[in-house]
N, C-alpha and C positions, 0 to 999 in steps of 0.2 A: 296239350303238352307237345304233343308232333310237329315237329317242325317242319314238315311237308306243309302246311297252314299257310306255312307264310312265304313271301314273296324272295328269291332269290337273286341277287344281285348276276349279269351276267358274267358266263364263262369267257376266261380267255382259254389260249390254246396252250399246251400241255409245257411248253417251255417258258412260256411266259409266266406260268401259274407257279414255275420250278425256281426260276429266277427270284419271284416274289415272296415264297417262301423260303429261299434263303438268306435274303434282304432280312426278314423278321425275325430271325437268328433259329428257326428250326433247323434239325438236323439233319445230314443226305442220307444218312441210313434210311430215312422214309421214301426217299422218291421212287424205288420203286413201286409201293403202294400206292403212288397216284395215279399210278395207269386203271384203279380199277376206279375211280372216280367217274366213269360212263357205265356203269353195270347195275343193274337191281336198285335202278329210278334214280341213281347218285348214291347210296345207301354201301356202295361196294367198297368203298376208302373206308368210310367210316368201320364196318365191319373188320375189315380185314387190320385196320389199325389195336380193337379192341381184342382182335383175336391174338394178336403178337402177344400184348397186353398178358392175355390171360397161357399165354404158353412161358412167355419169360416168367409171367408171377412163380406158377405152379411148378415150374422145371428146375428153377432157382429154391423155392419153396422147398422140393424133395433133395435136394443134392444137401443140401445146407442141413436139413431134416435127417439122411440118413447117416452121414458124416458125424452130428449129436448123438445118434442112438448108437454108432457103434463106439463111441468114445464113451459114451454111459456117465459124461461129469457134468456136475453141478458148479461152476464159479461162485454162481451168489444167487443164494433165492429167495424169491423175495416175496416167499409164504408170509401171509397173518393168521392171526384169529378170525380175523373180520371173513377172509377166505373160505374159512369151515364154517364160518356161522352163512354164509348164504347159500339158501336151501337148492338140493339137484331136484329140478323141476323137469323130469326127462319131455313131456310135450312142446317143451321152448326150443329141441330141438328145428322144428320146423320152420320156428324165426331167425334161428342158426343159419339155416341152409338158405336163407332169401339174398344171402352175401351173392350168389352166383347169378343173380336178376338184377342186381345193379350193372352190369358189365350192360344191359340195355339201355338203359336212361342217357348217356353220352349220346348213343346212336341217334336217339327219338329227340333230344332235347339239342342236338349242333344240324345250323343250317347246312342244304347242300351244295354248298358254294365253295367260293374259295377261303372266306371271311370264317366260314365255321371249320371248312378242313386245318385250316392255323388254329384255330383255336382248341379243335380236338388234340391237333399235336401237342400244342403247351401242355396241355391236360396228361397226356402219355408220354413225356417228357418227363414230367414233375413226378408221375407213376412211377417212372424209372428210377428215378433219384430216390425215391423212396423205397421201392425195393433193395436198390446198392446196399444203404444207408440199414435196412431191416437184417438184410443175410450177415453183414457185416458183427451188425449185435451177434447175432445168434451163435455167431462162430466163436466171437472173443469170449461173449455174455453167456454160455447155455444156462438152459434153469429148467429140471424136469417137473412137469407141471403133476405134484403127485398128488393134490384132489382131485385128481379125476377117478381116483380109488373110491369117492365117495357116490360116482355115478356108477362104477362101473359093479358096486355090490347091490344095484338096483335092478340088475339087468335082469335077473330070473322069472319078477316080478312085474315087470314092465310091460307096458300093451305093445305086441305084437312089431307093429308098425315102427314104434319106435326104437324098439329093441333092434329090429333091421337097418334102421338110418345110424346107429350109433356102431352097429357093430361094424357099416361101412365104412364110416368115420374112424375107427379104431385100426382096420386093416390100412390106410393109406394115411393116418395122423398119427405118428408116436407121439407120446405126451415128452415133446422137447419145443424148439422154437415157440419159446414163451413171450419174451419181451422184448420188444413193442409189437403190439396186436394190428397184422395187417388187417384181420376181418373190421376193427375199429379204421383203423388208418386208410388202409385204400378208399375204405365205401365214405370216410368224411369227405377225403377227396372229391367222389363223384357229387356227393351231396351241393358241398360248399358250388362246384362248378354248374350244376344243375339250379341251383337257387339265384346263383348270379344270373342265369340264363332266363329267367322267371320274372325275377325282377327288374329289366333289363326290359322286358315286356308286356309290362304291365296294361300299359294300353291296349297292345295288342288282344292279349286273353285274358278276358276278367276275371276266369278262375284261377291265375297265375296264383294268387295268394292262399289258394287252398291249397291248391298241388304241393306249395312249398310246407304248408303247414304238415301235408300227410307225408311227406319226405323226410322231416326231423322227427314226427314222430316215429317213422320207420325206422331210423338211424337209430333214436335213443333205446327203442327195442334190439336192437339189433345189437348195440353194445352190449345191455346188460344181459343175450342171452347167453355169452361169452363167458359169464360167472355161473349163470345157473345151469348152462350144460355141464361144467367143472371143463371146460376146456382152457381156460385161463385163470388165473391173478388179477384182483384190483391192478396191482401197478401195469399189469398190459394193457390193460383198458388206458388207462390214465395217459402212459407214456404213447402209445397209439395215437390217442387224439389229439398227444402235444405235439407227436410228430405232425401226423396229417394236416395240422393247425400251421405247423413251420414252414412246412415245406409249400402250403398255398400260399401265406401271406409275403415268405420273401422268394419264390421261384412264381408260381404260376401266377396270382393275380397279378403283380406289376407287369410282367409282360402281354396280360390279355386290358390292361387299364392302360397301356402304354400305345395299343394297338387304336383304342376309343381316343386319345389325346391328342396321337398324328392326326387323325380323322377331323378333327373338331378343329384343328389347328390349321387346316388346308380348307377348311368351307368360311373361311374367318376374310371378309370384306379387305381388300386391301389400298392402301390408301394413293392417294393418286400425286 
């Protein structure tokens, strides 16, 4: 799945490379980030891109989060039955927390070139949109997630280990910023952009088609441990993936299929 495997189309020079992704309609907020495009083997854009990523998510994440807890209101919740009938399985936590190892997969899975630093941008672009569009609910939307009353009368009894991961989770998660479930939404994201990247390559790495298969199974764990730690609602789950679903197929894919169709359009014989 490393994309250091495979062969990288050569560099231009740092203006030229600035020029051509502005042409492709990414943003100038990033150019400063391209300078680190020569650091830690090419590997230094890409990081320092995922790292904005996860300061904007989480910064945006707590303002919006604390803002809910001291308002203490509920708009609309959109508790069921079906909510208390799924059981708090406190060890699921640990597939909980694998939310924060997807921020790797972009890295490992976009060339180090110029071809994949565009392509990481769409990807932290469409990120962005989807966070606006996440804070935005949670402000108009709140919904206090009150099954997590049903994990948190487990806690006495609980193994050791987990009782620490939860309680850490509790001091920096208020049970607000319910719906749409970034831990669903974001990581579809990465997913969906990771699989294209697989498929894409198939020639190249013949295990392309396992990696993808362990990646969705990873995802689909990773949604539903979202119900069984009680940190969510069915409907977050659901609306999570509609977004993460939305916001790939009309923001990031056409721009990264748009990028494959000039390409394919400029090696096309021309006629004399």
């Amino acid at each position: 799945m490393l994309s250091a495997h495979l062969p990288c189309t050569p560099m231009r020079d740092h203006h030229q490379e600035l020029e051509a992704l502005r042409s492709a309609g990414t943003w100038r907020a990033w150019e400063p980030l391209l300078r680190l495009r020569d650091i830690w083997r090419g590997y230094g854009f890409h990081v320092g891109v995922m790292a904005f990523l996860g300061l904007f998510g989480i910064g945006g994440y707590e303002a919006t989060l604390l803002f809910a807890t001291e308002r203490g209101l509920t708009a609309w919740s959109p508790t069921s039955s079906w909510d208390y009938a799924v059981p708090a399985l406190p060890w699921t936590v640990l597939i909980y927390l694998t939310l924060y190892l997807y921020s790797v997969i972009p890295v490992l899975s976009t060339r180090r070139d110029e071809r994949g630093r565009r392509e990481l941008l769409f990807l932290a672009q469409g990120m962005i949109i989807l966070f606006l569009i996440s804070f935005g609910v949670f402000l108009a939307m709140p919904a206090e997630i009150v099954v997590r009353t049903q994990m948190e009368a487990l806690l006495p009894s609980m193994n050791p280990l987990y009782r620490m991961l939860f309680e850490g989770i509790y001091l920096i998660d208020r049970p607000f910023n319910s719906w749409p479930s970034l831990h669903v939404s974001q990581s579809l994201l990465i997913i969906l952009f990771a699989h294209r990247w697989l498929a894409l390559r198939t020639g190249e790495l013949p295990s392309a088609g396992r990696w993808n298969a362990l990646l969705w199974v990873a995802w689909v764990a990773l949604s539903l441990s979202i119900l069984t730690t009680k940190q969510h609602f069915i409907w977050d789950m659901v609306t999570g993936a509609a977004l993460g679903a939305l916001i790939w197929r009309a923001y990031i894919l056409p721009r990264l299929d748009q990028r494959i169709a000039a390409r394919q359009t400029a090696s096309l014989p021309t006629s004399a």
